[in-house]
N, C-alpha and C positions, 0 to 999 in steps of 0.2 A: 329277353336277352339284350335287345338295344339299350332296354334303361343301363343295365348294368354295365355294358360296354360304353356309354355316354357317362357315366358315373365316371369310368377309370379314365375316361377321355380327360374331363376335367379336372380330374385330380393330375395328369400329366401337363396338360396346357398351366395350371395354376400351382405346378410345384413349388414356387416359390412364399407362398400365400398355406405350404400346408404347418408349417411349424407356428402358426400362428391360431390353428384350429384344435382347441381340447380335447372333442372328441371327433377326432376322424372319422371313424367308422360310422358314426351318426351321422355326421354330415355329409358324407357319401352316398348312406341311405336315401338321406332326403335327397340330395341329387338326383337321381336314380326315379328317386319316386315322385318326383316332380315329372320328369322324364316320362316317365309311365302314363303319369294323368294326360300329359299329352297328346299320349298316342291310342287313349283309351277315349280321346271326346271326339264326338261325334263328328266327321269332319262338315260342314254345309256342302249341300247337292248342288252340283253347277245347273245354270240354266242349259235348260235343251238349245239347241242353235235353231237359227231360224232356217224353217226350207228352202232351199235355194226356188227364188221365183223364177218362171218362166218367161222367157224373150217373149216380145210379141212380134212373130213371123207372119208373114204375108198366107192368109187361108188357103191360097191356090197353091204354096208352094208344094206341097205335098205331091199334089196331083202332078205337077211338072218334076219336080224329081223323079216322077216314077216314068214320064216318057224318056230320061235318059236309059243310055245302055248302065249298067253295073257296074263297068267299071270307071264310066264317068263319073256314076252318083257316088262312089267309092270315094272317089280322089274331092270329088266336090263337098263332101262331110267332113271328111278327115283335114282336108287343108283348111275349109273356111268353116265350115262350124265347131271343132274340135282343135282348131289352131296348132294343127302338127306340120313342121318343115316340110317342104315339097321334096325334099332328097330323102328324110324318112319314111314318107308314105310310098316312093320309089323303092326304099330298098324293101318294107312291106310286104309291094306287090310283085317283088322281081323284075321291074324294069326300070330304063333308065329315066333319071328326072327329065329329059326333055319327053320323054312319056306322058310324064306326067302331066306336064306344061302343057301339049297338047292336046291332053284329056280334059284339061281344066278349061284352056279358053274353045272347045269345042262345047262342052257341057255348058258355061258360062251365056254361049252365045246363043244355044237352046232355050236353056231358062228365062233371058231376055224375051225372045220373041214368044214363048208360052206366057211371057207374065205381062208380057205389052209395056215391058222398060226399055229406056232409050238407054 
């Protein structure tokens, strides 16, 4: 169906050019079937993408996110590892961004001292 509707395409964009063609309908055809062959070859397979690599995080981090409470380590993924606005990980969790803010540099100043950064 596309050949044929790209066939009358052209014959409308090129009305001018048709008084000049013997046989029409043959050359429509071929239009058409040129069209076709088109959409009939095989298209090339895109490459697969490459897997997103992984950061390289500090080994202990783990073990020190987990002596936060929940709702620290919550606000502390979301804002800094997942780079979501501090107002939408408030509205998120139902509370207010200075909530947040508070949960952040309380969490933040844990993870310091569990991770012995200044």
């Amino acid at each position: 169906m596309d050949a044929a509707s790209d066939a009358i395409e052209w014959a409308l964009t090129n009305n001018d050019r048709l008084p000049e063609i013997d046989n029409l309908g043959g050359y429509l055809y071929r239009v058409g079937q040129t069209k076709a062959r088109a959409l009939l070859r095989p298209q090339p397979v895109p490459e697969a993408p490459m897997p997103p690599t992984i950061p390289m995080v500090e080994p202990q981090l783990p073990g020190a996110l987990n002596a936060l409470s929940e709702t620290q380590r919550v606000c502390v993924v979301m804002v800094h590892a997942l780079g979501y606005p501090q107002v939408e990980v408030a509205g998120m969790l139902g509370v207010s961004e200075s909530t947040v803010r508070t949960h952040l540099r309380r969490a933040l100043s844990t993870l310091r001292k569990e991770l012995n950064v200044e």
